[in-house]
C-alpha positions as a Markdown table, in Angstrom:
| # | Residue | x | y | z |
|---|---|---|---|---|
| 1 | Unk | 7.9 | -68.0 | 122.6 |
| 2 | Unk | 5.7 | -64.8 | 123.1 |
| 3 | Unk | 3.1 | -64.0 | 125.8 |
| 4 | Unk | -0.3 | -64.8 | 125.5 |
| 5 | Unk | -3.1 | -62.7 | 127.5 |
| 6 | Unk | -5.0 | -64.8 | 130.0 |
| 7 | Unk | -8.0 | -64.2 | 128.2 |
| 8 | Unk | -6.9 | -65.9 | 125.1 |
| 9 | Unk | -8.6 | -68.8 | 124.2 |
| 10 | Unk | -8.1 | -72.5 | 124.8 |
| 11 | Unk | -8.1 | -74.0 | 121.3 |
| 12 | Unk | -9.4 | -77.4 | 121.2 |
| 13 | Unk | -9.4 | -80.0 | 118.2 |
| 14 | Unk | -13.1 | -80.8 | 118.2 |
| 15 | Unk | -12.7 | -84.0 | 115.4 |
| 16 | Unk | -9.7 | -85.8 | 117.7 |
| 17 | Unk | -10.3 | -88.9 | 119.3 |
| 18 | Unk | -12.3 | -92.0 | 119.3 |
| 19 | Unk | -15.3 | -89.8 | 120.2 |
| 20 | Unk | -14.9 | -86.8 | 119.1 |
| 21 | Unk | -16.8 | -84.7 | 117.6 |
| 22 | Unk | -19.7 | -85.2 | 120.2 |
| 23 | Unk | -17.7 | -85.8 | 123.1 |
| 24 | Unk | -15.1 | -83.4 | 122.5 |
| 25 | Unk | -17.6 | -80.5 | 121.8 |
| 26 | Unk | -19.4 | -81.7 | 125.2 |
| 27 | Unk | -16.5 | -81.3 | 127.1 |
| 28 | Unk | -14.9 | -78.1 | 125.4 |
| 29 | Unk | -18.9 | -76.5 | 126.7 |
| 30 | Unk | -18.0 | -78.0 | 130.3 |
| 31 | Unk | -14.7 | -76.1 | 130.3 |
| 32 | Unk | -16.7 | -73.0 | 129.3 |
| 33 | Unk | -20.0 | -73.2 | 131.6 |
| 34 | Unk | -17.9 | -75.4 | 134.5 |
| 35 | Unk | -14.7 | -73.4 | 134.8 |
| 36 | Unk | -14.6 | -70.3 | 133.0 |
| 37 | Unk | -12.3 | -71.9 | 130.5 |
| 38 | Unk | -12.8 | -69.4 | 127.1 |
| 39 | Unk | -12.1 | -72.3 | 124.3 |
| 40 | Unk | -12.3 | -72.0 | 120.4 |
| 41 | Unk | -13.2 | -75.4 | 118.7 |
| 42 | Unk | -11.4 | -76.4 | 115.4 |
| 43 | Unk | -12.7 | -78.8 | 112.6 |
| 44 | Unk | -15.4 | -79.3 | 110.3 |
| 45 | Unk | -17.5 | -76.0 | 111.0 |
| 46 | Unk | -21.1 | -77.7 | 110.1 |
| 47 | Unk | -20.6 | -80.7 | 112.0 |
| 48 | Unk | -19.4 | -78.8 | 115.4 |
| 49 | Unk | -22.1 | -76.2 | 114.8 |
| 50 | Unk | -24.6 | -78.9 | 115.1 |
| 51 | Unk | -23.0 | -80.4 | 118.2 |
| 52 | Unk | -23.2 | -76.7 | 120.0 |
| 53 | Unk | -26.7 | -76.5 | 119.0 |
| 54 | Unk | -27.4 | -79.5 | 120.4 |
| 55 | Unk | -25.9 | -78.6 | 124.0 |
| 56 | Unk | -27.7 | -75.0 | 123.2 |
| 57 | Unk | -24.1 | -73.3 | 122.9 |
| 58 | Unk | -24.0 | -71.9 | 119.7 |
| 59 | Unk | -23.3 | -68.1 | 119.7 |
| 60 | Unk | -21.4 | -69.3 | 123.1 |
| 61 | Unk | -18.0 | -70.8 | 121.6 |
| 62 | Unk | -16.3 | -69.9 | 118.3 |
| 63 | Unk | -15.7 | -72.0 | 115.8 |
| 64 | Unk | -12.7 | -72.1 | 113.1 |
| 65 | Unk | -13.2 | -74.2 | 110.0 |
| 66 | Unk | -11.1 | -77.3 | 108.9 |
| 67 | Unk | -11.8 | -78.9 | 106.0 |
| 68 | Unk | -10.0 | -82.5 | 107.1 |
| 69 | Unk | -9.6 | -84.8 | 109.7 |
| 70 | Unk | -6.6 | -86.6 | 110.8 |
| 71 | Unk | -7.3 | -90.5 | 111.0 |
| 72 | Unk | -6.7 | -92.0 | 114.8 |
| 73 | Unk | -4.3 | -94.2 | 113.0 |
| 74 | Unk | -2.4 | -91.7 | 111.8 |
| 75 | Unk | 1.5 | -91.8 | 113.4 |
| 76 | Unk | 3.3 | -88.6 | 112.4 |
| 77 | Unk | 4.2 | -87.5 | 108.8 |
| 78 | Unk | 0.8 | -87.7 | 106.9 |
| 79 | Unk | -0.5 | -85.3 | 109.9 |
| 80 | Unk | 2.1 | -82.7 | 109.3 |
| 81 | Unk | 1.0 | -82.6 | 105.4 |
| 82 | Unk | -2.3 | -82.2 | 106.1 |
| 83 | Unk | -2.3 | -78.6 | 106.1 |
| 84 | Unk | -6.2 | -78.1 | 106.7 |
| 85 | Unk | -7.1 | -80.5 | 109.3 |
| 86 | Unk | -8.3 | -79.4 | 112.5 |
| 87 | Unk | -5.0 | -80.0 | 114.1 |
| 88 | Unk | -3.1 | -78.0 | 112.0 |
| 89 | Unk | -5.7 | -75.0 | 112.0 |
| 90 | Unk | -5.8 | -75.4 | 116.0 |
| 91 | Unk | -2.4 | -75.4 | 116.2 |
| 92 | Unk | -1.4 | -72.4 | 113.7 |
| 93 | Unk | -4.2 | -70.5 | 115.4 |
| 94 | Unk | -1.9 | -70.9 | 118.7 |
| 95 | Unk | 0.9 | -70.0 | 116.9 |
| 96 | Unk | -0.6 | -67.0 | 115.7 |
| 97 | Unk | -1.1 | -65.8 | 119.1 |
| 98 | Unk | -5.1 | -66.5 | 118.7 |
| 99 | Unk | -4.7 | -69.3 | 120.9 |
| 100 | Unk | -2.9 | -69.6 | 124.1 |
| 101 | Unk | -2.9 | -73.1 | 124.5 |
| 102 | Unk | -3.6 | -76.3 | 122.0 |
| 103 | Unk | -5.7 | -79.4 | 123.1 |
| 104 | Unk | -6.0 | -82.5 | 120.9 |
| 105 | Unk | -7.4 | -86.3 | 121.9 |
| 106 | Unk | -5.6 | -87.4 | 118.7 |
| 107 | Unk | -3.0 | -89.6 | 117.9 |
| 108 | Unk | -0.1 | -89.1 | 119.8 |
| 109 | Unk | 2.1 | -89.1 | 117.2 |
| 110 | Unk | 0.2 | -86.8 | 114.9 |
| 111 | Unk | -0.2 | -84.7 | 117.2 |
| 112 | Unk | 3.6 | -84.5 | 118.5 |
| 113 | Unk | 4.1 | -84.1 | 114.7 |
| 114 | Unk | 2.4 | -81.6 | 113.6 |
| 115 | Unk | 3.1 | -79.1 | 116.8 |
| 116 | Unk | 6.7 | -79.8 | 116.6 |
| 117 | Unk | 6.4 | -78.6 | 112.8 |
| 118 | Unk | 3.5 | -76.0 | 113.3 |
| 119 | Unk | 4.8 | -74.5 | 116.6 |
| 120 | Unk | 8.4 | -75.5 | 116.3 |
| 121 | Unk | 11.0 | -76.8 | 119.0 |
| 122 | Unk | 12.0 | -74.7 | 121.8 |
| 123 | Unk | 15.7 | -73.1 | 121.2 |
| 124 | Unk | 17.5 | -76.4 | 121.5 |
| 125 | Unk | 15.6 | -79.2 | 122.5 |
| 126 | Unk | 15.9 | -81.8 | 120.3 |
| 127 | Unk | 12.8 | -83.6 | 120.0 |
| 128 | Unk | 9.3 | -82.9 | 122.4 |
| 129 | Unk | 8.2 | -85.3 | 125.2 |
| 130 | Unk | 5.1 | -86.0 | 126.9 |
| 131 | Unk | 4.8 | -85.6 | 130.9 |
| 132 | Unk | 2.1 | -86.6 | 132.9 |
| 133 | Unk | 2.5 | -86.4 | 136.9 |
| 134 | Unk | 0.7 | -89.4 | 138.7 |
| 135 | Unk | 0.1 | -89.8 | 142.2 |
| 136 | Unk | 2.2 | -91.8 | 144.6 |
| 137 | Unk | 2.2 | -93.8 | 147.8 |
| 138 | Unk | 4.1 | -91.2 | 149.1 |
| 139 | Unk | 1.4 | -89.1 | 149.2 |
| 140 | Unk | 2.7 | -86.6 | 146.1 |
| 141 | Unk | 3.2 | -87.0 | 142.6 |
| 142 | Unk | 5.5 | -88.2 | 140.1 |
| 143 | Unk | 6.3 | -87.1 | 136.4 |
| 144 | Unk | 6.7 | -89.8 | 134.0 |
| 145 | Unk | 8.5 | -88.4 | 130.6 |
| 146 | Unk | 8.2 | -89.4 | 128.1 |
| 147 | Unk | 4.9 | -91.0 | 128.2 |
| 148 | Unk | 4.4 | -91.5 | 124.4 |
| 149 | Unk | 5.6 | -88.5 | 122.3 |
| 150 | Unk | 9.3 | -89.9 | 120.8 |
| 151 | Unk | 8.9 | -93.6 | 120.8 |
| 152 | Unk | 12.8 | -94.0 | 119.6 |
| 153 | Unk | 14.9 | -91.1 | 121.1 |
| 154 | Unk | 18.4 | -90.9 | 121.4 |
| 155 | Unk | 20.5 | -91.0 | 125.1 |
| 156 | Unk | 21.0 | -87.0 | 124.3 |
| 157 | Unk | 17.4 | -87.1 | 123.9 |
| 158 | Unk | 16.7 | -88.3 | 127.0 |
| 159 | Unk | 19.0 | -86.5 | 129.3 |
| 160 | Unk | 17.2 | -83.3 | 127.7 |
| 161 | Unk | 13.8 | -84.8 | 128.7 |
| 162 | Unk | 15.5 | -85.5 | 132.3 |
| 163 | Unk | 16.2 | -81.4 | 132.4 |
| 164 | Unk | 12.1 | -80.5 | 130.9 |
| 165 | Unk | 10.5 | -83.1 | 133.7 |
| 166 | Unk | 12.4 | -81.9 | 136.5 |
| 167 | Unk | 11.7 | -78.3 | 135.6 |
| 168 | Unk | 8.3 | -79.4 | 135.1 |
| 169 | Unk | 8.3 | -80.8 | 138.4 |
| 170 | Unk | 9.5 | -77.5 | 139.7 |
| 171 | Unk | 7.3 | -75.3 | 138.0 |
| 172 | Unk | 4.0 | -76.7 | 138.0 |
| 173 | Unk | 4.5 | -79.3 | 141.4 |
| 174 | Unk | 7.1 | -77.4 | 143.2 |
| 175 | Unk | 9.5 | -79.2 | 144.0 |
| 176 | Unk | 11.9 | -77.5 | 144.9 |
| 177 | Unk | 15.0 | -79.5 | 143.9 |
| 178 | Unk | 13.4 | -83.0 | 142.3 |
| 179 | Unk | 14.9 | -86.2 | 142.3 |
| 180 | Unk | 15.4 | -87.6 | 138.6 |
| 181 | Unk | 15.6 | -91.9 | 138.4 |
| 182 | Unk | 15.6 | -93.3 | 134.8 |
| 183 | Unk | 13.7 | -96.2 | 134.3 |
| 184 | Unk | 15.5 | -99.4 | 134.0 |
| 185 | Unk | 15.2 | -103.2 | 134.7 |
| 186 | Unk | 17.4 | -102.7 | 137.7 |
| 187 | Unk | 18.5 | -100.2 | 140.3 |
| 188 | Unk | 22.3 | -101.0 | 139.7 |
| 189 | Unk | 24.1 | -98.3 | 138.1 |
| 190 | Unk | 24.9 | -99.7 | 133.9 |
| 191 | Unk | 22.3 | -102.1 | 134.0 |
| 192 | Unk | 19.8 | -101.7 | 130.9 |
| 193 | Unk | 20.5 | -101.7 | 127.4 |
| 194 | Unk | 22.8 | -99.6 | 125.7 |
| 195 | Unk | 20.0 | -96.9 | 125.1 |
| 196 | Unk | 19.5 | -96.5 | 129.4 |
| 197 | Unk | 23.3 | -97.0 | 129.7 |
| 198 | Unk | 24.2 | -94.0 | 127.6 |
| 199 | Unk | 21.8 | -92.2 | 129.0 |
| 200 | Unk | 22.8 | -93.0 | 132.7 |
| 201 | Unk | 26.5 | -91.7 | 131.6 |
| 202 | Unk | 24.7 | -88.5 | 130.1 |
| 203 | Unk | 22.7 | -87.9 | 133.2 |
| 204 | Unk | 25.1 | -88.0 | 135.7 |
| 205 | Unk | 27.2 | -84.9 | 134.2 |
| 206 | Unk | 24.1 | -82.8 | 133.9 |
| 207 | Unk | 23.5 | -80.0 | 136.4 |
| 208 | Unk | 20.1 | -82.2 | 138.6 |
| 209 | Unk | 19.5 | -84.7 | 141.4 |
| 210 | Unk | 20.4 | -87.6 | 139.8 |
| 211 | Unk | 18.9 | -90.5 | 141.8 |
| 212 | Unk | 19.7 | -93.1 | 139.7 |
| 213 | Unk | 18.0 | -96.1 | 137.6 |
| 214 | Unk | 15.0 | -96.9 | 139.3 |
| 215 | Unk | 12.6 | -100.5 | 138.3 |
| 216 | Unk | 9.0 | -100.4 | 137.4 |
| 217 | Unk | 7.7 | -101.4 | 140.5 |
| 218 | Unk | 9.4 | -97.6 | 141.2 |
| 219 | Unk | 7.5 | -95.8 | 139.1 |
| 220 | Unk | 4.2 | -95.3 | 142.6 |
| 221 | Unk | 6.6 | -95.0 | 145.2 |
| 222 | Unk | 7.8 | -91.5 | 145.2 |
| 223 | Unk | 11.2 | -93.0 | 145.3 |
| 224 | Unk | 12.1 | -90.4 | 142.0 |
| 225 | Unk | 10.4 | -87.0 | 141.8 |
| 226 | Unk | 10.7 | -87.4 | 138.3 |
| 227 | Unk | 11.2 | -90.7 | 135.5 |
| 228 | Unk | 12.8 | -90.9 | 132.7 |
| 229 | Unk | 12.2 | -93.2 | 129.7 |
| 230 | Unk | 11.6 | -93.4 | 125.8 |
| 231 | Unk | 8.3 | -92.6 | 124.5 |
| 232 | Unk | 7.2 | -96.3 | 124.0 |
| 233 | Unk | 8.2 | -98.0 | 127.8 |
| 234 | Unk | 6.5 | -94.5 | 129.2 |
| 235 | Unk | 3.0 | -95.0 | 127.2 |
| 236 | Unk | 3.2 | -98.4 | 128.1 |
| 237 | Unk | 3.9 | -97.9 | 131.8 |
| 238 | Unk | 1.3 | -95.5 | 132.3 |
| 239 | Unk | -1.5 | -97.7 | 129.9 |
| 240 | Unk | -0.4 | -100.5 | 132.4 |
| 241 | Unk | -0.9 | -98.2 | 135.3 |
| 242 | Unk | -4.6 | -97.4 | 134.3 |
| 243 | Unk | -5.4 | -101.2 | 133.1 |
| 244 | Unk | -4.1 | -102.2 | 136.3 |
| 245 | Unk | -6.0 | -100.2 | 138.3 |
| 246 | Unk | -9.6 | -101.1 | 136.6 |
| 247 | Unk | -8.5 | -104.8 | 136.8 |
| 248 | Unk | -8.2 | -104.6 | 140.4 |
| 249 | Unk | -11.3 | -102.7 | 141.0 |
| 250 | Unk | -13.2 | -105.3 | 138.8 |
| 251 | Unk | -11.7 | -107.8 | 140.7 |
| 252 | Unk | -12.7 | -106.7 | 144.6 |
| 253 | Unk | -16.1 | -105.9 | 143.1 |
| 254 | Unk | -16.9 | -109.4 | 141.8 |
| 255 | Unk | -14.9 | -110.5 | 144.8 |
| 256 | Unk | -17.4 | -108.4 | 147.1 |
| 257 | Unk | -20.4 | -109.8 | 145.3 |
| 258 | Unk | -19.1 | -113.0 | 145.9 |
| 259 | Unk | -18.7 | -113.1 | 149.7 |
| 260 | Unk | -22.1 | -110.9 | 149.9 |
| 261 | Unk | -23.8 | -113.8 | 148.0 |
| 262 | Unk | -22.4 | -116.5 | 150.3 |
| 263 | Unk | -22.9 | -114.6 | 153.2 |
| 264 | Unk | -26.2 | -113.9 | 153.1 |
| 265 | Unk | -26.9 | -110.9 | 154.8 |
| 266 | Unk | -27.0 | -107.6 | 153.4 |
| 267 | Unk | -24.8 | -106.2 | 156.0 |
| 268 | Unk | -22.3 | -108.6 | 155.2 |
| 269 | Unk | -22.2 | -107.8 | 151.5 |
| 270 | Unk | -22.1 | -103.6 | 152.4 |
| 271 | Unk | -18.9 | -104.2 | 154.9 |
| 272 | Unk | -17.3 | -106.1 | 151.9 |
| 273 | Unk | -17.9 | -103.4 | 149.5 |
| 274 | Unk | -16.1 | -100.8 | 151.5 |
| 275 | Unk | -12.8 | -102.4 | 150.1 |
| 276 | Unk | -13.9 | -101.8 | 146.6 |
| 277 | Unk | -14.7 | -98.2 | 147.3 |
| 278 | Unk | -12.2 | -97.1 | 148.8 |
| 279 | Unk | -10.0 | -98.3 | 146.1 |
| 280 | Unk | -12.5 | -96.6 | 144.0 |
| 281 | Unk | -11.8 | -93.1 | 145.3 |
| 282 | Unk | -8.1 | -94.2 | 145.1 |
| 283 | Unk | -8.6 | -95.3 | 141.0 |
| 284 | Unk | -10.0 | -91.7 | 140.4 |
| 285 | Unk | -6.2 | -90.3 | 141.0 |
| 286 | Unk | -5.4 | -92.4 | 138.4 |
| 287 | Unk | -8.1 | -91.8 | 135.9 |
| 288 | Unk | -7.3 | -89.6 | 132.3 |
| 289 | Unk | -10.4 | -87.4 | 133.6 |
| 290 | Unk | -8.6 | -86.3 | 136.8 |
| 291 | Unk | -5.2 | -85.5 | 135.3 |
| 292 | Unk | -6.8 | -84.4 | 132.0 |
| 293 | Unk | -3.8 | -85.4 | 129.7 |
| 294 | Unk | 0.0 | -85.2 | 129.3 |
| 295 | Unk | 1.6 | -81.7 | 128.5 |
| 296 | Unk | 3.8 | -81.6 | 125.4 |
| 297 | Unk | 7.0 | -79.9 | 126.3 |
| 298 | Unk | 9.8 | -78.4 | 124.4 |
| 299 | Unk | 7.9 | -76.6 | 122.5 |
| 300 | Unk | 7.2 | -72.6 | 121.6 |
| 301 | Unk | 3.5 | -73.3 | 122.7 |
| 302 | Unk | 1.3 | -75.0 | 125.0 |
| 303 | Unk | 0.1 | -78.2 | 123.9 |
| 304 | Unk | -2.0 | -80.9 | 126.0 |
| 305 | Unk | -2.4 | -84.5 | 124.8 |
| 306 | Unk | -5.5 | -86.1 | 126.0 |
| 307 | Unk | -6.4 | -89.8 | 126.3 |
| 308 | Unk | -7.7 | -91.3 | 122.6 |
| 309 | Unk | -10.7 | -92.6 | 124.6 |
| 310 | Unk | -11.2 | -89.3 | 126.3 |
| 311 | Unk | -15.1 | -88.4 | 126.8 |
| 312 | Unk | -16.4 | -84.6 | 127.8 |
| 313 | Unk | -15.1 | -84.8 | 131.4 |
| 314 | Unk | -11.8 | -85.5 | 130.4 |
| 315 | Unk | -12.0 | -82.7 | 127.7 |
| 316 | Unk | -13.0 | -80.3 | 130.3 |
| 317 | Unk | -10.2 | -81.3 | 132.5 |
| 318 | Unk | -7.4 | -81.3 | 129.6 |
| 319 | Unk | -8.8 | -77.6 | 128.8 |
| 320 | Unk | -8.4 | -76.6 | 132.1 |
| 321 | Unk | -4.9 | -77.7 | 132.5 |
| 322 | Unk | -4.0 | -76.5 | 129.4 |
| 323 | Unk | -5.1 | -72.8 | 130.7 |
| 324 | Unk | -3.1 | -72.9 | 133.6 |
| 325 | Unk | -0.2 | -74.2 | 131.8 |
| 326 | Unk | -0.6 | -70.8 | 129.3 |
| 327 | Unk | -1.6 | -68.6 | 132.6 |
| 328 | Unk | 1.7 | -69.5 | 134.6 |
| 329 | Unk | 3.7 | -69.2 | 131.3 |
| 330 | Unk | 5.1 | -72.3 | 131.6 |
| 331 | Unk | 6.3 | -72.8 | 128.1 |
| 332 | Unk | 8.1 | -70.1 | 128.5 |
| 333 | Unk | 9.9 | -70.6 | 131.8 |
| 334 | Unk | 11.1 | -74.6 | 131.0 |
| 335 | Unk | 12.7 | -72.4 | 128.0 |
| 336 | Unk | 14.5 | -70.2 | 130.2 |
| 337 | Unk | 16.0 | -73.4 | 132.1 |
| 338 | Unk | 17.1 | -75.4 | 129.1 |
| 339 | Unk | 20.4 | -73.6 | 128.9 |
| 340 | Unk | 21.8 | -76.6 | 129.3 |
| 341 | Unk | 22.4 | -79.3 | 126.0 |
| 342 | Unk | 23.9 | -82.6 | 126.4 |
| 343 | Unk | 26.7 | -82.8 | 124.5 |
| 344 | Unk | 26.2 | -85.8 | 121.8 |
């Protein structure tokens, strides 16, 4: 891991995502103009030229060439052997020291792929893991790991992500000593399946706050500073999370209309709304463009995941987090507290 100036660039994969390259170059100019962000744009150097023209920004962001494009449905391998693709440029760029920080709207697994491979592992971690911190009824955050990187870890492989989300959650939240639950269908201690029930062993001998399993319905309350789980419940938890909150909103709003309609009275329908709005504001804690994307951790760089769906806003955001991640030398502090291993 090696220190990066402040004024080294956010590198950005400008052909990621379902929208990209329009989208992506819109927002990587938003982090620019909006926040001061300095970002580089990798991928096909005609086609992002022409979006920057567009938005009148050429001369205004640099551009580094790729001649290929990994595919959305792309899960891992194939990513790491494309060796000219905009993810693998952005991210050898970072690992270069040309970069300070890597941001993709990709495919989850390519992109875990080819950093791990690109960048390499911290000194050892076993496999990366994505955390993303979301809000809670108790009125601060959660971090939810691994929320899509390793789909099929190992119980070592999840006590280690129990030791990079609560150091996370001291670093970059600040809490001072977090509380770490893994997730579970139960709050008993050994219930789960033998995955969770390893794990639960593991995590009780390692040197944290062990609160114990915690259920799904958990996952808001701010019962657990930080939870644990496997790649594929965590996507899945927070995917639910963010479908369940635009349900509800749809929901209240035809709900509203509704009661507005039978009413009568314009009054009527506006005092109805406020329900809706309120929980509108609320939704916006839990919307990719607030919290920008997931941070990759256990790696030698900084890399932030963004949402496949992710428009310019959301770009913008993940740029900006990615910055402060590089600026508070976060990569390189979680290093410094992985001393610990689980033994296998």
């Amino acid at each position: 891991m090696r220190d990066v100036p402040t004024t080294t660039p956010v590198v950005v994969d400008a052909m990621g995502g379902d929208h990209g390259p329009a989208e992506i170059v819109r927002g990587a100019v938003q982090a620019r103009r909006e926040h001061g962000v300095p970002v580089v744009l990798a991928g096909r150097a005609g086609v992002v030229r022409a979006e920057l023209a567009r938005l009148g920004a050429v001369g205004e962001i640099d551009v580094a060439h790729a001649d290929d494009v990994v595919p959305m449905t792309e899960r891992g391998a194939g990513a790491v052997r494309m060796a000219h693709s905009s993810m693998a440029v952005g991210l050898g760029l970072v690992r270069d020291g040309a970069g300070a920080a890597f941001v993709s709207a990709g495919s989850t697994g390519a992109v875990a792929a080819c950093a791990t491979d690109r960048l390499g592992p911290a000194p050892a971690v076993l496999r990366p893991a994505l955390a993303v911190a979301l809000p809670t009824t108790a009125g601060g955050a959660t971090v939810l790991i691994d929320a899509g990187a390793t789909v099929d870890p190992t119980p070592e492989m999840l006590a280690q992500f129990a030791l990079l989300g609560a150091s996370y959650a001291q670093l970059v939240l600040g809490v001072a000593d977090p509380r770490v639950g893994l997730l579970s269908i139960g709050a008993e201690p050994g219930k789960g399946n033998r995955l969770t029930r390893r794990a639960e062993t593991l995590l009780r001998d390692l040197p944290l706050r062990f609160h114990g399993p915690v259920e799904g319905g958990d996952v808001l309350t701010g019962v657990a500073d930080v939870i644990v789980t496997d790649g594929f419940t965590g996507n899945v938890v927070l995917k639910n999370v963010e479908g369940t909150v635009r349900a509800t909103l749809a929901l209240l709003a035809e709900e509203a209309g509704a009661v507005g309609g039978a009413v009568g009275g314009v009054g009527a329908g506006t005092q109805d709304a406020a329900g809706p709005e309120a929980l509108r504001r609320v939704a916006g804690r839990y919307d990719p463009e607030t919290h920008g994307g997931a941070a990759l951790l256990g790696l030698t760089g900084t890399v932030v995941v963004a949402h496949g769906s992710s428009r310019a806003r959301t770009i913008a955001r993940a740029c900006v987090v990615a910055h402060d991640l590089a600026r508070g030398e976060v990569v390189a502090r979680l290093g410094d507290r992985l001393a610990v291993r689980p033994a296998s």
